[in-house]
C-alpha positions as CSV (number, residue, x, y, z in Angstrom):
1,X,0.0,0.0,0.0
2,X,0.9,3.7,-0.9
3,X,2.6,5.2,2.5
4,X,1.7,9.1,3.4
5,X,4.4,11.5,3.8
6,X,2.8,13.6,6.5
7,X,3.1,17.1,7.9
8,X,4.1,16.3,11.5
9,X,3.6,18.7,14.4
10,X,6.7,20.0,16.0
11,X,5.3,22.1,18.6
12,X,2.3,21.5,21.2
13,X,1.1,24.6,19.5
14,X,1.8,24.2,15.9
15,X,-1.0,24.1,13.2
16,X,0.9,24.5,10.1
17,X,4.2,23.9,8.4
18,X,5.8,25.5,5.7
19,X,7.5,23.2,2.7
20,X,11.0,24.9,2.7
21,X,12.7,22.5,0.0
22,X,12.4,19.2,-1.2
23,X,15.5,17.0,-0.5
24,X,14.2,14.4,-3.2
25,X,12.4,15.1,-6.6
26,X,9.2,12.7,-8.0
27,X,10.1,10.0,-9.0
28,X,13.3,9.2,-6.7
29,X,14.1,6.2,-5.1
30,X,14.1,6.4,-1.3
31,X,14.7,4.4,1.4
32,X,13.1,4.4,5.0
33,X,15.0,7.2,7.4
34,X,16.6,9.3,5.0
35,X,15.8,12.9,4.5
36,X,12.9,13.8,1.8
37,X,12.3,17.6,2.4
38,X,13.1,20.6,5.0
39,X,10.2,21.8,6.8
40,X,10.2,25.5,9.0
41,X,7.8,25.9,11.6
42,X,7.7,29.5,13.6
43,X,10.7,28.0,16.0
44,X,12.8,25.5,13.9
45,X,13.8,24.1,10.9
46,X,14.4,20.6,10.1
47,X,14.1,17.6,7.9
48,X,11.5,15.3,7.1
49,X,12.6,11.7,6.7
50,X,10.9,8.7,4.5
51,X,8.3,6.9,6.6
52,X,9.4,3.6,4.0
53,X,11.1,2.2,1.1
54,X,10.0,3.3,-2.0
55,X,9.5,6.1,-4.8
56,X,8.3,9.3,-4.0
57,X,5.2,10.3,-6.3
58,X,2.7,12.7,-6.3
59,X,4.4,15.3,-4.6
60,X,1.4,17.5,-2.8
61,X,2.8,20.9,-2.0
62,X,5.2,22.8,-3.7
63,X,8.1,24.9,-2.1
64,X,6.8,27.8,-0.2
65,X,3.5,25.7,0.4
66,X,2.0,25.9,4.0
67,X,0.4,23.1,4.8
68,X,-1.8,22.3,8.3
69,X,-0.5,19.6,10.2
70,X,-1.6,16.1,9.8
71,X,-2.0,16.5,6.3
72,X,0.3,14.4,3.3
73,X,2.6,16.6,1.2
74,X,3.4,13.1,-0.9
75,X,3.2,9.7,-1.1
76,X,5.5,6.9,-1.1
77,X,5.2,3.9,-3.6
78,X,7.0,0.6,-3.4
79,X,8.8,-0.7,-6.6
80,X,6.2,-1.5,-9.4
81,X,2.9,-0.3,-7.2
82,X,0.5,2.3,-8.8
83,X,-1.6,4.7,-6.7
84,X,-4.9,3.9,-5.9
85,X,-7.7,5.3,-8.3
86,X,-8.7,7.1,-4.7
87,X,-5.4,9.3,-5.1
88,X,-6.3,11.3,-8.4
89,X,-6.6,14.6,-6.9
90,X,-2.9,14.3,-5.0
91,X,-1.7,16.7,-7.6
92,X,-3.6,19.5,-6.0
93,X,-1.4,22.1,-4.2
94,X,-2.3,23.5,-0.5
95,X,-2.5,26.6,0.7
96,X,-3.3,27.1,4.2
97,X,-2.4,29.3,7.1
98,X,-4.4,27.3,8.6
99,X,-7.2,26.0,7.1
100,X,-8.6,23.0,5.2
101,X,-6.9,22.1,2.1
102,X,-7.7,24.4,-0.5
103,X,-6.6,22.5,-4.5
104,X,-7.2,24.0,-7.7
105,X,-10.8,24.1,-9.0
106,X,-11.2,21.2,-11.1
107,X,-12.0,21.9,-15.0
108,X,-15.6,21.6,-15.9
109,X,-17.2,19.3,-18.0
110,X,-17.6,20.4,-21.9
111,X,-21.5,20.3,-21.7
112,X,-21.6,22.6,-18.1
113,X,-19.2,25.0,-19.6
114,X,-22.2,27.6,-20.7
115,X,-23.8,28.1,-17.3
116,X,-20.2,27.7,-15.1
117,X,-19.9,29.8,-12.1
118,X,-17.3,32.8,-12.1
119,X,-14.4,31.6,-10.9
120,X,-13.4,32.5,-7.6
121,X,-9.5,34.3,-7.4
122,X,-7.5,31.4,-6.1
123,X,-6.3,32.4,-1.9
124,X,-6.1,31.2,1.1
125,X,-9.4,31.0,3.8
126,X,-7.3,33.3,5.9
127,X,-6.0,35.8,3.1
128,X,-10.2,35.8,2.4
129,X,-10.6,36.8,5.6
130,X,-7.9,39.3,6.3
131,X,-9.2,41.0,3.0
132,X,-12.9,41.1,4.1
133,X,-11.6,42.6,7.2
134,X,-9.6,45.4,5.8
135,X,-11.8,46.3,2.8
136,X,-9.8,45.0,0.2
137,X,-11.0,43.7,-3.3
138,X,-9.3,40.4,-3.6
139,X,-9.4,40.8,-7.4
140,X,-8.0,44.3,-7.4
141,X,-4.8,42.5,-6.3
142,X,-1.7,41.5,-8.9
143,X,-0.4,37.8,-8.7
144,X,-0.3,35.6,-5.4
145,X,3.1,34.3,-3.7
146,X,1.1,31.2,-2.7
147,X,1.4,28.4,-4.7
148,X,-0.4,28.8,-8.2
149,X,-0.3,32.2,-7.9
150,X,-2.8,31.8,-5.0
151,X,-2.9,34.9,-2.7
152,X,-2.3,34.4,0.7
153,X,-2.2,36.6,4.0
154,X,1.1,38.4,3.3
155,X,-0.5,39.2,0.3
156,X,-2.8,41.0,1.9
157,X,-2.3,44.9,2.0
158,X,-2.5,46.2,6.0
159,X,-5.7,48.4,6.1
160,X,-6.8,47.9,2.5
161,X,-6.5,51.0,-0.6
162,X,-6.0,53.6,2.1
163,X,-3.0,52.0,3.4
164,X,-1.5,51.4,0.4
165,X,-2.1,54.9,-0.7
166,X,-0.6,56.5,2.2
167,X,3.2,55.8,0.8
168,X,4.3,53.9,3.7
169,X,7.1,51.2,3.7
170,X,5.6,47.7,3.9
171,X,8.0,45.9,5.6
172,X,7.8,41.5,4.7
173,X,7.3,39.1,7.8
174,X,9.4,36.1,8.2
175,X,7.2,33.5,9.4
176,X,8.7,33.5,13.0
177,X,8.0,36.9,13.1
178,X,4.5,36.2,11.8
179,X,3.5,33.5,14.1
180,X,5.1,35.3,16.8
181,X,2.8,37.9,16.6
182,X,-0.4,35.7,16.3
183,X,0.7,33.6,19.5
184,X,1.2,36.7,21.6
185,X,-2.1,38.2,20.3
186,X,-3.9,35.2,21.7
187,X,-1.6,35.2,24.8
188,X,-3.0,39.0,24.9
189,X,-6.4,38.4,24.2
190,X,-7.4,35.5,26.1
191,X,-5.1,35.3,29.1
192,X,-5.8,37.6,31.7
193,X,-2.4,39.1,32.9
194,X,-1.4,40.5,36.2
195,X,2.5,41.7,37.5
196,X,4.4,41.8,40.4
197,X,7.3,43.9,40.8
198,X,10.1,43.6,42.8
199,X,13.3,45.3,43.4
200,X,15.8,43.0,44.7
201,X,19.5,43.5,45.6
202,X,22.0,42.2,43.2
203,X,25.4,42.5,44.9
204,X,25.2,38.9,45.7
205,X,24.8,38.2,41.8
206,X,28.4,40.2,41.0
207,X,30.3,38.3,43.6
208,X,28.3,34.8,43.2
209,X,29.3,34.9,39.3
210,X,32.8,36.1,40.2
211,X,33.4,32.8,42.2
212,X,31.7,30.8,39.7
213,X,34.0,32.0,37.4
214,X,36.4,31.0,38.8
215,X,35.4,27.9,40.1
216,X,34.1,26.3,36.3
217,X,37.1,28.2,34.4
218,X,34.2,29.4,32.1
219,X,32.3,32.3,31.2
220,X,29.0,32.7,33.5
221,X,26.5,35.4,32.9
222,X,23.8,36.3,34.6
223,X,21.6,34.8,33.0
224,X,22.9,31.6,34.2
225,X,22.7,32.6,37.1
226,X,18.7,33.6,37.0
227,X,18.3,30.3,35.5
228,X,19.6,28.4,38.3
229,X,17.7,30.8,40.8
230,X,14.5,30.7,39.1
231,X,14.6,26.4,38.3
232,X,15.7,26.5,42.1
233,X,12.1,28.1,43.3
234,X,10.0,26.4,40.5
235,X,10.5,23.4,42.2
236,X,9.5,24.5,45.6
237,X,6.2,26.9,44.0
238,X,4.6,23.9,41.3
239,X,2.1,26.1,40.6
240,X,4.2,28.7,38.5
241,X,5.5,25.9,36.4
242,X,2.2,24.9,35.5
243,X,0.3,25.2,32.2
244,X,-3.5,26.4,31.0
245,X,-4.3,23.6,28.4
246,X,-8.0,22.2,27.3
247,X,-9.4,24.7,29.8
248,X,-7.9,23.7,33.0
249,X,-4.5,23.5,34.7
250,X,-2.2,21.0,34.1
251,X,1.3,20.6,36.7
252,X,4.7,20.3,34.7
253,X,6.7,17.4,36.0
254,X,10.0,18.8,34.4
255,X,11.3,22.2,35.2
256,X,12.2,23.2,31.5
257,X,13.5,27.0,31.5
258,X,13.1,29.0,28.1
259,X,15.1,32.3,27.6
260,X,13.9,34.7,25.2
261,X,16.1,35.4,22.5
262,X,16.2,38.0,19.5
263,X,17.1,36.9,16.5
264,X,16.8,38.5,12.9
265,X,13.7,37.3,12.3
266,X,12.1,37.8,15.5
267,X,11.8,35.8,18.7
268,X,12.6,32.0,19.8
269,X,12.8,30.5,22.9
270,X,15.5,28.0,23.5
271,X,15.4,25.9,26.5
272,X,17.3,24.5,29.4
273,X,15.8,21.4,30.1
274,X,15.9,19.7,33.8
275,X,17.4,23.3,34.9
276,X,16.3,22.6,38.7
277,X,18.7,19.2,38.3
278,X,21.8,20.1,36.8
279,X,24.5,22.7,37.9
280,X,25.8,26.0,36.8
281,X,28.3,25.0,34.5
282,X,25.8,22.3,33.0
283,X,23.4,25.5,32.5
284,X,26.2,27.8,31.4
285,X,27.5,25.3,28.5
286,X,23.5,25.1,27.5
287,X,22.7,28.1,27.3
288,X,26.0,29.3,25.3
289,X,25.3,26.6,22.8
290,X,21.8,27.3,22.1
291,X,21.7,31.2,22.0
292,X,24.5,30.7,19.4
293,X,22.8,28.3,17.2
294,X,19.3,30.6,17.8
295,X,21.0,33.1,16.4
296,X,22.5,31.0,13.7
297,X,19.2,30.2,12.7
298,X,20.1,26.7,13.6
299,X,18.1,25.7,16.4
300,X,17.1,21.7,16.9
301,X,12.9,20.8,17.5
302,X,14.9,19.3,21.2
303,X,16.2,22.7,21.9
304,X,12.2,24.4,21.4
305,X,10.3,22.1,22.7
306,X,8.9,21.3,26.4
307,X,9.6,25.1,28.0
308,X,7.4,25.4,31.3
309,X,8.6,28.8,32.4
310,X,10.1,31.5,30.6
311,X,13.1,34.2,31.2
312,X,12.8,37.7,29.2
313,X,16.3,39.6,30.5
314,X,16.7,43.3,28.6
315,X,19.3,44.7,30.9
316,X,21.6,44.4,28.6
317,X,20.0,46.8,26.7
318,X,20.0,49.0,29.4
319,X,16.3,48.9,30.3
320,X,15.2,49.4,34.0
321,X,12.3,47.6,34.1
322,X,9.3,45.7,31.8
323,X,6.1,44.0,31.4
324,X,6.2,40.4,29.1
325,X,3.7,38.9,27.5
326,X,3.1,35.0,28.8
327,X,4.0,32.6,26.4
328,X,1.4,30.2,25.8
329,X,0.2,28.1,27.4
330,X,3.2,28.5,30.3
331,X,2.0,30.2,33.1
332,X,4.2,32.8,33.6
333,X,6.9,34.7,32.2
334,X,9.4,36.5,34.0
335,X,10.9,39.7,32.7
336,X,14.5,41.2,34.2
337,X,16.1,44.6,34.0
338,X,19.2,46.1,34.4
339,X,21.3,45.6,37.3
340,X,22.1,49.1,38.6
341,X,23.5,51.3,41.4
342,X,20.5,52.9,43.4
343,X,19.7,54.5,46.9
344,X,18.3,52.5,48.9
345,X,17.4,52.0,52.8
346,X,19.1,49.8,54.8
347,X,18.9,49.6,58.6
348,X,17.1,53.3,58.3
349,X,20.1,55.2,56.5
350,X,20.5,55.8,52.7
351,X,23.1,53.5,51.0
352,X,23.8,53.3,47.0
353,X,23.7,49.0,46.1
354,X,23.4,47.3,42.7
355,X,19.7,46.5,42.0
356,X,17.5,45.2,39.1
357,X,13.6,44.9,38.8
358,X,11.8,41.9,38.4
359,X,8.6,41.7,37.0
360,X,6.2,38.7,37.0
361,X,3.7,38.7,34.2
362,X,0.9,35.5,35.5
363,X,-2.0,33.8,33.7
364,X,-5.0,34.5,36.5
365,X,-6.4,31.4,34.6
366,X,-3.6,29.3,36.1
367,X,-2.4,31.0,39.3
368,X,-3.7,33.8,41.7
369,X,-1.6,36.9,43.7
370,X,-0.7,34.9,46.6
371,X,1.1,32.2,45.2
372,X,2.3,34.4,42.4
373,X,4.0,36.6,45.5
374,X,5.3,33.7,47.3
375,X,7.1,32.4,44.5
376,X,8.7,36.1,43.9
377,X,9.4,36.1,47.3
378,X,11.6,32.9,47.3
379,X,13.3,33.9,43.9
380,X,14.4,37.2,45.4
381,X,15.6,35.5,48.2
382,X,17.7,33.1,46.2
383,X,19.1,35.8,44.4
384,X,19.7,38.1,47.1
385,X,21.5,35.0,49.0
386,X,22.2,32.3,46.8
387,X,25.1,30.6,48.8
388,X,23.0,27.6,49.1
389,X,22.6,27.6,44.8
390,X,26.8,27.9,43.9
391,X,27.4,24.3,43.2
């Protein structure tokens, strides 16, 4: 029997993939394992390997092509089979973005051809819809970058004629960049965010990373050292590494901290995985490794997947203090400023210490005030005296 090449999901929250480039051409022999075709989602890009021996036919979805999840972009014949009569529209290319499979119209029969419909311009359910929205004529638009010439959202003018008219720049979304923004619009739109600040001294922090320094013979940045801090009170506040999914809570049993990283194309989230088990150095050498390759463009599905808690830190862009948006469906996202000299009060009299800002952006969906303050509370402790965290 004929063997699907499916779209696989690489993410809990991935609903499409786009068809990057094909690895093997129709007709090519193939055998179980090896690579057919690279596929990108909005965090990674990787290969697709043969689900069997075979040939590859009827190749479904053209370079460019997004495609939802679950669907086949080909098929896979063994030596000598046919495909089934069943299999006559797997020529058809997909557009989707996501939606169900949209194939060119078929041709209609000789003796209908009189009374035929008007053809409707070939695009994409959700290019339809973002043109309905913004008052634009789908068939006032020139060619399509989807396949067939098919139009699809990016195709789309922002705000219809008036827009366009204006003279502005428009400037072309990756698709990180793209699905970035949809994930933190539903983040936005459905969680219901709350924040807690806290100013914490970070003297400790300069002198902690000096000795580990020394100690591992490596570089250790703060970050690292946030990482360890934070996996440190995950464990002992559950409820902050939780997760809102099919409308109730679910508990994380791994502690799986992602850092927020820019790239060119927008924003990924690498992860140290098992942070709350393994020691500085082990945390150091991760988080080296993947920032490089995120910025590389080179990230592994392993180094995306499975984050429980997230860490924004700006103060290396010299930013005092901000708000984050949670990242779906994670419960919380922590956001970190600069580490600076300030006045503050201690034992009644003015002094000037190193501080930095924490902010704690929640889901109220997953966890309330008080438990959102307790775990603050521990993580500033750790930070302020983490003697019992330098291993």
């Amino acid at each position: 029997m004929p063997t699907d090449v499916i779209m696989p999901a690489l993410g809990m929250a991935q609903e499409t993939g786009t068809v990057l480039r094909w690895l093997k051409a129709e007709g090519d022999d193939v055998a179980k394992g090896e690579p057919l075709l690279e596929v990108e989602t909005d965090k990674v890009t990787v290969e697709i390997e043969a689900p069997a021996d075979g040939r590859l036919a009827a190749l479904r979805a053209g370079e460019g092509s997004e495609v939802p999840v679950g669907e086949a972009v080909a098929v896979i014949v063994a030596g000598g089979e046919e495909l089934p009569a069943t299999s006559e529209s797997i020529g058809a290319v997909m557009v989707s973005e996501p939606s169900p499979t949209l194939a060119a119209a078929p041709e209609a029969a000789p003796a209908a051809a009189a009374t035929a419909a008007p053809r409707r311009r070939l695009a994409s359910p959700k290019a339809r819809r973002l043109a309905a929205e913004r008052g634009v004529d789908l068939d006032s638009l020139v060619g399509g970058s989807g396949p067939h010439g098919a139009l699809v959202a990016a195709d789309i003018p922002d705000g219809g004629p008036a827009a366009a008219a204006s003279g502005g720049e428009e400037l072309p979304l990756s698709r990180i960049w793209s699905i970035m923004a949809e994930r933190m619009t539903q983040s936005w739109t459905s969680a219901p965010h709350f924040y807690l600040l806290r100013e914490v001294d970070a003297g400790r922090l300069g002198s902690w990373r000096e000795v580990a320094r020394g100690r591992l013979g490596r570089e250790v940045s703060v970050t690292d050292l946030l990482v360890r801090a934070t996996a440190a009170a995950l464990g002992d506040h559950p409820r902050l590494n939780a997760a809102w999914v099919d409308g109730g809570i679910r508990l994380n049993a791994e502690v799986n901290v992602g850092i927020a990283v820019a790239v060119e194309d927008g924003l990924v989230v690498p992860v140290i995985h098992g942070a709350d088990g393994i020691g500085l150095g082990a945390i150091a050498e991760r988080r080296e490794d993947v920032v490089a390759r995120a910025r590389e463009g080179a990230l592994r599905l392993e180094d995306v997947e499975r984050g429980t808690f997230t860490i924004s830190n700006l103060g290396m862009f010299g930013v005092d203090a901000f708000n984050a948006v949670v990242n779906p469906p994670q419960a919380a996202i922590l956001a970190v400023g600069r580490i600076v000299d300030r006045v503050v009060a201690v034992d009644g009299a003015p002094v000037v210490r190193p501080t930095t800002v924490l902010t704690l952006s929640c889901d109220h969906r997953v966890v309330d005030g008080a438990r959102a303050a307790q775990f603050l509370d521990a993580l500033a402790t750790l930070i302020e005296e983490p003697a019992g965290l330098a291993d």
